[in-house]
C-alpha positions as CSV (number, residue, x, y, z in Angstrom):
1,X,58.2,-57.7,95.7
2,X,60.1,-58.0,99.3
3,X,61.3,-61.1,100.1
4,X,62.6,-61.6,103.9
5,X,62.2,-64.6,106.5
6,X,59.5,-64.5,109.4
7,X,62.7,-63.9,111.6
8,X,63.7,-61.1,110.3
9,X,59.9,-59.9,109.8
10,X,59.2,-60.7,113.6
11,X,62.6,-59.1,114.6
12,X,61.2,-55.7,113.0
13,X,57.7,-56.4,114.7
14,X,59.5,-56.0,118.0
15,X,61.5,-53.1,117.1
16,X,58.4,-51.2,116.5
17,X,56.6,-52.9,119.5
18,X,59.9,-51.2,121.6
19,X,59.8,-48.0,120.1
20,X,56.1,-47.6,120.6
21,X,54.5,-44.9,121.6
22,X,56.9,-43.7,119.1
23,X,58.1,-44.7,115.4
24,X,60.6,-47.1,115.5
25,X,62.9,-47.3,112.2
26,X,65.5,-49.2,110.5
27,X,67.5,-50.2,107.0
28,X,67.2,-53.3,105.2
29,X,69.8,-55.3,104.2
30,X,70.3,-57.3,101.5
31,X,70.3,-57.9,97.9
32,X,68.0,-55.7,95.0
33,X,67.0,-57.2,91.3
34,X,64.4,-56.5,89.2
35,X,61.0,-56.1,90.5
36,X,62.4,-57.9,93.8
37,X,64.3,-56.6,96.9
38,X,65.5,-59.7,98.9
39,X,66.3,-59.1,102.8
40,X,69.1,-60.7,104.4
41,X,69.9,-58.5,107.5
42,X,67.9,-55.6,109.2
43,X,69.5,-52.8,111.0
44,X,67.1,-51.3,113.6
45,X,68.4,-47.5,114.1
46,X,67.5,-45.1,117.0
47,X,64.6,-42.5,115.9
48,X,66.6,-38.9,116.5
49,X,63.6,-36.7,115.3
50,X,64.4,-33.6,116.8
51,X,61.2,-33.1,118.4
52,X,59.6,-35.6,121.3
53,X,56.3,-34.6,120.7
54,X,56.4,-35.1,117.2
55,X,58.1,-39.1,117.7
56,X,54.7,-40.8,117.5
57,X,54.2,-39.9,113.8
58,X,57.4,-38.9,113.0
59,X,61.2,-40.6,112.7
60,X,64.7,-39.4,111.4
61,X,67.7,-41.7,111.7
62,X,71.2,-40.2,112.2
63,X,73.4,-40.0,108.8
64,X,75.8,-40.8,110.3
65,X,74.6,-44.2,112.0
66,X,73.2,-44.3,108.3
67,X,76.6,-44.1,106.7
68,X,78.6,-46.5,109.3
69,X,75.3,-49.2,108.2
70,X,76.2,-48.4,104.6
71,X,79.3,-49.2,105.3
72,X,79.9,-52.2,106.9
73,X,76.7,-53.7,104.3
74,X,79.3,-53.2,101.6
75,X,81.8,-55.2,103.6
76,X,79.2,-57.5,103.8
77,X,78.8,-57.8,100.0
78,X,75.0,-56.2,100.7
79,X,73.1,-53.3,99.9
80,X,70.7,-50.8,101.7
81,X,67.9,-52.1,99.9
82,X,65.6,-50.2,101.9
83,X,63.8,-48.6,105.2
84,X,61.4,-49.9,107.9
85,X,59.5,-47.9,110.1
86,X,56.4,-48.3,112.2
87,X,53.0,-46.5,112.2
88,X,51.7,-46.2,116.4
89,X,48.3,-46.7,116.3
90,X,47.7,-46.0,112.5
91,X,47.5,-48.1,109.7
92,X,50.6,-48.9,107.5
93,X,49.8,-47.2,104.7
94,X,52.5,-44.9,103.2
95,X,51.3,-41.1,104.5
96,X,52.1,-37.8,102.7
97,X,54.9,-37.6,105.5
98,X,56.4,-40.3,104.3
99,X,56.3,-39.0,100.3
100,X,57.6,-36.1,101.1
101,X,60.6,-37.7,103.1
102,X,60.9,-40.7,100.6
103,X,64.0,-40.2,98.0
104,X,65.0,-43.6,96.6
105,X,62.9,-45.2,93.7
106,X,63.4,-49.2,94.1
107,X,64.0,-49.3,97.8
108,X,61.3,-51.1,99.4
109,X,59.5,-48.9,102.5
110,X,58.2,-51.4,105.1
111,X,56.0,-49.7,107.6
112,X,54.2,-51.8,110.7
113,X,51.0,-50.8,112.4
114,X,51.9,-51.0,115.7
115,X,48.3,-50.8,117.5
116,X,48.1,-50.5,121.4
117,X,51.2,-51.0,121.5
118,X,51.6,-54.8,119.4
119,X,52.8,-54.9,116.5
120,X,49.7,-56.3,114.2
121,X,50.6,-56.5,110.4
122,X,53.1,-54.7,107.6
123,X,53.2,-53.6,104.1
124,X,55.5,-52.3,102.0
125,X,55.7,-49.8,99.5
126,X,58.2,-48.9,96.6
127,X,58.2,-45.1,95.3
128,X,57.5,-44.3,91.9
129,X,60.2,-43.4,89.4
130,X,58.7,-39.9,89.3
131,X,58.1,-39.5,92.6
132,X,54.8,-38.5,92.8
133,X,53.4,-41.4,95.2
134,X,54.1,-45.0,96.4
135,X,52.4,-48.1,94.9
136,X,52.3,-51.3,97.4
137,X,54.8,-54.4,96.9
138,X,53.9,-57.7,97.7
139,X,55.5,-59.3,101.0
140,X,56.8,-62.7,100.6
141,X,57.7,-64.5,103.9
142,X,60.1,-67.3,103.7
143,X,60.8,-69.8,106.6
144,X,64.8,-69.2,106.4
């Protein structure tokens, strides 16, 4: 389960509205527990895929950026609990891209149709132990 407030939900609705045409991403915040990732801060993160043409269905963030995040979460007493992304013009279904990219069983990955360029809806997925697909997580939106 992924727990995080509308705020924060609607905050990464616009991020992938601003990106669009191409993926927008970003890291989670917050705290992880059994079956439960609970979101307390969002850090939306430039997509630096290499290639432009490639940006609408594809998204990198710098390790770097990634690190300095990691970082200043621990200073925060929080966790990378997972990564957000959006889908332009595609459902937000988890897509052999983002298997093969995925490495972290128990983060949550919360991906956001973005459809003609509004963000519509999001689900999240959690990657199995063995890595050999996702399986969907419920979203619970909380009013703080």
């Amino acid at each position: 389960m992924l727990t995080l407030s509308k705020e924060l939900h609607e905050a990464i609705k616009a991020h992938g509205q601003a990106s669009y045409p191409f993926e927008g991403c970003g890291l989670l915040l917050g705290q992880a527990g059994p079956g439960k990732n609970v979101v307390q801060q969002i850090r939306p993160m430039e997509n630096v895929w290499p290639d432009e043409a490639e940006k609408p269905i594809r998204f990198s963030i710098d390790p770097n950026a990634w690190q300095q995040v990691e970082l200043e979460a621990m200073m925060a007493g929080l966790d990378v609990i997972g990564i957000f992304h959006s889908h332009p013009d595609d459902v937000p279904v988890a897509s052999p891209r983002d298997l093969a990219w995925a490495s972290w069983p128990g983060y949550s990955y919360l991906i956001t149709q973005v459809l003609k360029g509004e963000p519509t809806y999001s689900q999240s997925w959690q990657l199995a132990a063995d890595r050999s697909g996702f399986f969907e997580e419920e979203i619970v939106e909380t009013d703080n």
